[in-house]
N, C-alpha and C positions, 0 to 999 in steps of 0.2 A: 694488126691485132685489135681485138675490138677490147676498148676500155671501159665499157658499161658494166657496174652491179661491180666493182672490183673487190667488195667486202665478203666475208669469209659468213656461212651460214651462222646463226644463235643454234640452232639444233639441229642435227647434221639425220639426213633420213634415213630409214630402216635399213636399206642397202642400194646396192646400186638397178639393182634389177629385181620384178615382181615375175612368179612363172602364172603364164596365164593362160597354162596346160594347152598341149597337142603342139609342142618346137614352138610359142608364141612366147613372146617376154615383154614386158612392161617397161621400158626405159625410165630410171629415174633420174632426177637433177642434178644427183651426184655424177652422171656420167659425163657429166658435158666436159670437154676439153678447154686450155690456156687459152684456144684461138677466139671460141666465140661458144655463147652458151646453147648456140642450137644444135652443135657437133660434138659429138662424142669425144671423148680421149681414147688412142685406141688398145688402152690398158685394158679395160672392161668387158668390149667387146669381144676382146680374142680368146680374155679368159673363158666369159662365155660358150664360145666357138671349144674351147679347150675341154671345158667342163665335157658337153656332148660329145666330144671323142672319148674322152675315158668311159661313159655310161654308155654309147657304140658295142653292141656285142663284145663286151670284156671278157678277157682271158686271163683264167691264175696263173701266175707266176708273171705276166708280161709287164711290161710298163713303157708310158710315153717316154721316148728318148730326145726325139726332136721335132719344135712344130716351123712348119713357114706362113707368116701368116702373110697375104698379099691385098693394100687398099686402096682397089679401084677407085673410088667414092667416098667424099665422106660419109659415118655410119651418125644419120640424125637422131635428135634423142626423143627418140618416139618407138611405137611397137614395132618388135622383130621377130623374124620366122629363122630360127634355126634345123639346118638338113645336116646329116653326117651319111656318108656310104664308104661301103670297101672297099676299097678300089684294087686292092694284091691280097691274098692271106694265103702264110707259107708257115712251114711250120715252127720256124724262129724269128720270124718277122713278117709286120703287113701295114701295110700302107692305108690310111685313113684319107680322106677329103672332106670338107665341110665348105658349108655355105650361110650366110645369112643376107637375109634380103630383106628390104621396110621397103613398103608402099609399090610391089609388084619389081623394083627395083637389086640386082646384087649389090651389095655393098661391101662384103670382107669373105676372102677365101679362104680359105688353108687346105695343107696336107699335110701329115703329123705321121711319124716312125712309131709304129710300136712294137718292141722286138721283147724276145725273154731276158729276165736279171740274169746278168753274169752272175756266177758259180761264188758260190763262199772263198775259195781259195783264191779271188783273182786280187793281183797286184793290186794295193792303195797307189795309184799315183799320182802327182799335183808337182803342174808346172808353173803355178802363180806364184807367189809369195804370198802369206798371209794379208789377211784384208785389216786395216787399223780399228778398233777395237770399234764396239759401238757407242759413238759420243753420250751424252748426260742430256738430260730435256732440252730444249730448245724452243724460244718464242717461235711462234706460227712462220713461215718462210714464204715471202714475196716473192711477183714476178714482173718486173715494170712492163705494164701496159696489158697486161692477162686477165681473164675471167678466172677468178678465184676461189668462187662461190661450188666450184662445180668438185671435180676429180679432186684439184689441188689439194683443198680443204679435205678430202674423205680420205687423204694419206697422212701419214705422219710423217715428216722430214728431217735428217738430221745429217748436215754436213759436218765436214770438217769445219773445226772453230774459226771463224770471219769470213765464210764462201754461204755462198749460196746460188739460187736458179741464175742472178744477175753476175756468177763471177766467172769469167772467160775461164776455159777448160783448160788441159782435162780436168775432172773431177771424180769428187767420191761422194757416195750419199747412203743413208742407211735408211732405209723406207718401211710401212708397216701399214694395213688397211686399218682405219677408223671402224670400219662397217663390212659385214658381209658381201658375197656377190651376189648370192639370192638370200631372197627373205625367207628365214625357215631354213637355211639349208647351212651344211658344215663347208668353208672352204678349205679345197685340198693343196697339197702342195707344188702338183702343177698349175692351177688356179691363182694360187699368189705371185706364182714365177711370173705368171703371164701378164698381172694386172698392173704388174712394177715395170716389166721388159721394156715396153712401149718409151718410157721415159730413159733410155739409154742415153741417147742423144740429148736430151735437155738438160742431162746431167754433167755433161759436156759441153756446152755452148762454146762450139770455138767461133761458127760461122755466126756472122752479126744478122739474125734473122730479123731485126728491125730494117735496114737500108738493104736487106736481100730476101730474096723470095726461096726460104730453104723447106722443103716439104719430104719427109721420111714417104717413101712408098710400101716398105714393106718392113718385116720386124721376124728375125732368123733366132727361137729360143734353142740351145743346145744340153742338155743336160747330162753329166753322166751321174748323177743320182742326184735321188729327191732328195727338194731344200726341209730342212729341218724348222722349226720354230715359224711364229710370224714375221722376225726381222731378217730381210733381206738388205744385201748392198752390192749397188753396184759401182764399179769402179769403169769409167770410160771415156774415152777417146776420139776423133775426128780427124780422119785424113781427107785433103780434099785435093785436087787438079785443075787448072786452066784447061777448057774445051774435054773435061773429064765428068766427075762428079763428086759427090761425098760419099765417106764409109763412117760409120760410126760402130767402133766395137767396144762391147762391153766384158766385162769379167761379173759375175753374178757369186756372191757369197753370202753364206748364211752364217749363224754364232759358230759353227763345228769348221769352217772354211767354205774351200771352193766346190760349188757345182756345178758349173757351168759357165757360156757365151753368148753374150746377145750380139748381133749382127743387124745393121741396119744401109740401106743405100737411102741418099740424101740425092734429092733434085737440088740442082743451084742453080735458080736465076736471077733475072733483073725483078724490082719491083716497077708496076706501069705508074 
């Protein structure tokens, strides 16, 4: 983990991203991830990536149901070209793809569902239990040996009382953006889902990523309707295997309950 700049910004920037027209974006400082500030968190980016699907030849009545996002690379925190195309359109569902790439470079893929809203009459159902309430203020939340300056700082965190990033999983956390994703722009609520998702797994720390080398490759949002409010929580998990891997799944709730599951695979190895 890189331990440099460990302090939280005095004034936190515009947003995370500047649009610098034609699929081009401005990386800002807020984007940089826990690992090191020259890499992204890849909360930002995917929202990003998510954004450009819903604005993707949109259709009334449809809505994003599920995205995968897949991270070849780390995404640097520098300028980015985002691409979306169609990859299926039918007439109750179609298939999306998207691409962003810095410096001639792919860095993060997806393909995203987007199908029609179910009918007024369909079944409310929920298989979670209720998510615990959302706690009260909370001082600023650490992460031993992390770049903090960056994402951390641009969310709001709120654990259960005496847990936090450092408390071995599972866990629960209630999250909130500080800042926009684009400057000038409204975020939506796939956008939020997506800028939080990322952080499934850190919200779980069961694997001790200090003395092991544990790296999420990709990050599975599910949703069966949009999250309401700015406050989300996720509640989540880690299962892992000898000569296997890790899974990290989340349960995603908003104030009204559940909307959905994050889904993550974790690489486990040695550190050199």
């Amino acid at each position: 983990m890189n331990t440099a700049d460990p302090s939280t910004p005095a004034v936190l920037p515009e947003a995370f991203y500047h649009d610098l027209g034609h699929g081009r974006y401005a990386s800002g400082p807020a984007t940089a991830g826990p690992w090191s500030p020259k890499w992204q968190h890849g909360g930002p980016p995917s929202a990003l990536l998510g954004r450009a699907m819903e604005l993707h030849e949109p259709r009334p009545g449809f809505r994003i149901a599920r995205v995968t996002v897949e991270l070849p690379r780390p995404v640097p925190v520098a300028d980015l070209r985002v691409s979306v195309r169609t990859v299926r359109s039918g007439r109750h569902v179609e298939l999306l793809e998207g691409e962003i790439d810095s410096g001639g470079e792919t860095v993060m893929l997806a393909r995203a569902w987007r199908m029609a809203a179910s009918p007024p009459d369909t079944p409310s159902l929920r298989s979670a239990a209720p998510a615990p309430p959302l706690p009260g203020a909370q001082p600023e939340h650490t992460m031993a040996g992390a770049h903090l300056a960056g994402y951390i700082a641009a969310m709001e965190w709120r654990f259960e009382p005496g847990t936090g990033f450092d408390t071995p999983g599972p866990g629960t956390a209630w999250a909130r953006q500080l800042i926009p994703l684009l400057a000038g722009c409204e975020d939506t609520p796939l956008t939020r889902a997506l800028t939080v998702a990322d952080s499934s797994w850190a919200v779980a720390f069961e694997l001790d990523h200090h003395r092991r080398l544990v790296i999420n490759t990709d990050v599975t949002l599910a949703l069966h309707r949009d999250p309401v409010g700015e406050w989300l929580c996720l509640r989540s998990a880690t299962d892992a295997s000898p000569h296997g891997s890790g899974l990290a799944v989340g349960r995603l709730d908003d104030t009204a309950g559940d909307c959905g599951r994050v889904v993550q695979t974790l690489l486990v190895g040695r550190r050199r």
